[in-house]
N, C-alpha and C positions, 0 to 999 in steps of 0.2 A: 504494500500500500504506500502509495505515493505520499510525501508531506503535505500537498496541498489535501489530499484527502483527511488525513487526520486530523489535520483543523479544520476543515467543514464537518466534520462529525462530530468533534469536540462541542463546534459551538454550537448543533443542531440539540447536542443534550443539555447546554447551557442552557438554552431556549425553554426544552421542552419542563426542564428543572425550575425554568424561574417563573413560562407562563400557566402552569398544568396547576400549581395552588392557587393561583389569584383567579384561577376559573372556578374551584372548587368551594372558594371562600365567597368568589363572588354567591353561587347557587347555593349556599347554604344561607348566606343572610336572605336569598329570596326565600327559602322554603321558611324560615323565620317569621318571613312577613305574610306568607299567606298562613300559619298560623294561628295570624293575627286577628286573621279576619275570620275566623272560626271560633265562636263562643264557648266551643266544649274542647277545643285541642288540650292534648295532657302537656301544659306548657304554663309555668310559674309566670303571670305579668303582673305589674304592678302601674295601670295607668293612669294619669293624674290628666281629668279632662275639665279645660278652663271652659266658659262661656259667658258671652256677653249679651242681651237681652234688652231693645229697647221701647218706648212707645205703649208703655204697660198704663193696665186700669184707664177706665170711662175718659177720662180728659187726655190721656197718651203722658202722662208727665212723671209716669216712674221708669225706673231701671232697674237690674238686677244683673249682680256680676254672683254666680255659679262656680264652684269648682267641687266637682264630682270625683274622688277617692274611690278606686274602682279595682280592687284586688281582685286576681285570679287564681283558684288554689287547687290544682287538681290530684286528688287520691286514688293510687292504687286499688282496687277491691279485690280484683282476683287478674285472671288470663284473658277475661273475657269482660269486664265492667269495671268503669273509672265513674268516681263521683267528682264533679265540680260541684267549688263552689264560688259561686259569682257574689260580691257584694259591692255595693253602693252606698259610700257614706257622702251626704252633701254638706259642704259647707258657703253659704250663703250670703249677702251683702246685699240689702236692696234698700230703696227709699220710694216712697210717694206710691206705692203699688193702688192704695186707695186715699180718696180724701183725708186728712188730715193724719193719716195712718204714723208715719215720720219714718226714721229708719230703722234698720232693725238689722242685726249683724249675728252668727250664730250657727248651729248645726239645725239641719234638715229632719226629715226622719229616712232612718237605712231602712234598705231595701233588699231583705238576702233570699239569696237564690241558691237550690242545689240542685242539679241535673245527672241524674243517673243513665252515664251514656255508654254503649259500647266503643270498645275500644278500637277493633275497624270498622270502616264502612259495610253497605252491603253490597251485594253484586252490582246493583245499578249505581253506585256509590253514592248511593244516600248516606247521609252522616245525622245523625239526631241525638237528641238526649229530653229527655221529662224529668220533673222532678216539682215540689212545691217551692211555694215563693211566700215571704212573710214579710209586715209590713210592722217597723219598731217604733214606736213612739219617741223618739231619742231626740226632737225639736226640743231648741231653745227658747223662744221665744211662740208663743201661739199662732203669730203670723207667720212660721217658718214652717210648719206642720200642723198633719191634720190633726193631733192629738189621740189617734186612735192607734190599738192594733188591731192586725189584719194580716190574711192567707187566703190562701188558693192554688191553685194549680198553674206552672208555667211548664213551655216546651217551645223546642227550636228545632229545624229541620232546613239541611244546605248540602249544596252538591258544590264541589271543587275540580274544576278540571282548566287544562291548558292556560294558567293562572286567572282564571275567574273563578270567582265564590260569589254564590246567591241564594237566597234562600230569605229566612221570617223566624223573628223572635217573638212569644208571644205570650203573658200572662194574663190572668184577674183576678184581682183580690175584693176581698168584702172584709169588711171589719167586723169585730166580734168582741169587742172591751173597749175601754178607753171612759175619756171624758164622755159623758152624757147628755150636756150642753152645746157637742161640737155635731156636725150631721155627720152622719155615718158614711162609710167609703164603701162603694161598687166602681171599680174602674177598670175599664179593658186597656192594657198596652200592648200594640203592635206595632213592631222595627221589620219591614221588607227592607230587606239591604243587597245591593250588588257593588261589589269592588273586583277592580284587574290590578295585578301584581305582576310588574316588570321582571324580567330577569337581572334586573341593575338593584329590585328593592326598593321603588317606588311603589305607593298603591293609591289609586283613582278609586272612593268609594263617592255612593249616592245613597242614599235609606231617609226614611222619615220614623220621627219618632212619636206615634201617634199614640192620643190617652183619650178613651171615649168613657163620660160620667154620664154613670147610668141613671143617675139622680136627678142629676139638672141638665139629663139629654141633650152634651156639648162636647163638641170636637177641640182636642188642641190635635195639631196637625204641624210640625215643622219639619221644613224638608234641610235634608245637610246634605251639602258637597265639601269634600273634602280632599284632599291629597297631603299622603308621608312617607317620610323615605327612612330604613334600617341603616342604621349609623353603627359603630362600634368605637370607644372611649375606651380607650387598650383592648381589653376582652371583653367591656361590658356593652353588651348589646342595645341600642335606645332605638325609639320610634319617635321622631320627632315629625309631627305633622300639622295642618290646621286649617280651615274653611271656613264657609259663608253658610247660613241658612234663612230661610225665609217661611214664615209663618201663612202657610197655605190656610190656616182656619185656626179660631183661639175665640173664646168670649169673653166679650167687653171688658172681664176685670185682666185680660192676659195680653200677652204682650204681643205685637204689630209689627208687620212691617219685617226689617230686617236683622240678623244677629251676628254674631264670630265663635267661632271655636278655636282653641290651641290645644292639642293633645300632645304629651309626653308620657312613654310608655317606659319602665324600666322590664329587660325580658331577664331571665333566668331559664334556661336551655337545662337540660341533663346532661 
């Protein structure tokens, strides 16, 4: 073998040595992020989702700044069944929501969720999980929650393939204690959601976050668009993302018009 040979083969394994991980790294932070977009994936997140909200109650002269604590904790059960558990802790900032109301800063009430999913899809790859959903009295302040607890039954169902995820989240809780003085809660929540995840680790979602009261038969309807990209800060892996949403339907005392989201996700991989 010739010299010239040697060094083009040299450097053809220098090549393949230095581009064959940054290919592997790249498709692993993607496969990351379409986990992301999956509510029951057996995958540790921890993400912290801001929101901004304006144009609230009958005169449009309140706001409400949101930040939603949104841990993801998924359990082993057996070979064949993983328990999530999804929780929702709000912490809240808003003023003027009603006449003379003023402001009011403080926790929300959580929201926890457990979903008993299988661990693979099925043949058609469906992906699902069911489980109950409970509602904690844990407001600080009376105008930050409804003051009641409450349960019911929630469940999610989403197919995954050539990086799109789509599918529907969906609960309803009724209350069943609380204050006495407060009215009682029946509320349907549905999130249809579709996002596409780049092979770079960007993700393009759209969903609505709709709440229908069955009591005073009214739609909150906000639709989000969003886009976030998988980052890594040495080995720890982040989602930094954030979008626009727009309030398709809300009554009089809810908020109008247009809002913002910033999402930061902390992941934990196996």
């Amino acid at each position: 073998m010739t010299s010239a040979r040697r060094i083009a083969r040299f450097l053809a394994y220098v090549a393949a040595a230095t581009v064959l991980p940054t290919v592997a790294h790249a498709q692993s932070d993607s496969d990351l992020a379409k986990q992301l977009s999956n509510p029951v994936a057996a995958l540790i997140s921890v993400p912290f989702q801001f929101n901004y909200d304006g144009n609230i109650g009958t005169d449009r002269g309140g706001n409400k700044y949101l930040l939603n604590f949104q841990p993801v904790i998924p359990f082993h059960l057996n070979d064949q069944w993983n328990l999530i558990s999804r929780t929702i802790v709000p912490v809240i900032s808003q003023s003027d929501i009603a006449p003379g109301s003023g402001s009011q800063t403080g926790l929300g009430d959580v929201v926890q969720s457990f979903f008993f999913s299988p661990q693979k899809p099925t043949a058609s790859g469906l992906i699902w999980g069911v489980g109950p959903v409970f509602l904690l009295p844990t407001d600080t302040d009376r105008l930050l929650g409804a003051e009641k607890w409450g349960a019911g039954p929630t469940a999610v169902l989403l197919w995954q393939a050539n990086g799109w995820t789509y599918g529907a989240l969906v609960n309803h809780i009724w209350s069943f204690a609380g204050n006495a003085n407060r009215p009682a809660v029946s509320s349907t929540f549905l999130q249809p959601f579709l996002n596409y995840t780049t092979t770079t680790a960007w993700t393009f979602g759209l969903n609505t976050e709709s709440t229908y009261d069955w009591n005073r038969h009214q739609w909150s309807m906000p639709i989000n668009a969003t886009v976030s990209k998988l980052l890594k800060f040495g080995k720890q892996p982040v989602s930094i993302g954030g979008g626009v949403r727009y309030w398709a339907a809300s009554p009089d005392s809810g908020p109008h018009g247009w809002g913002a989201r910033l999402i930061v996700t902390l992941l934990f991989p196996k």
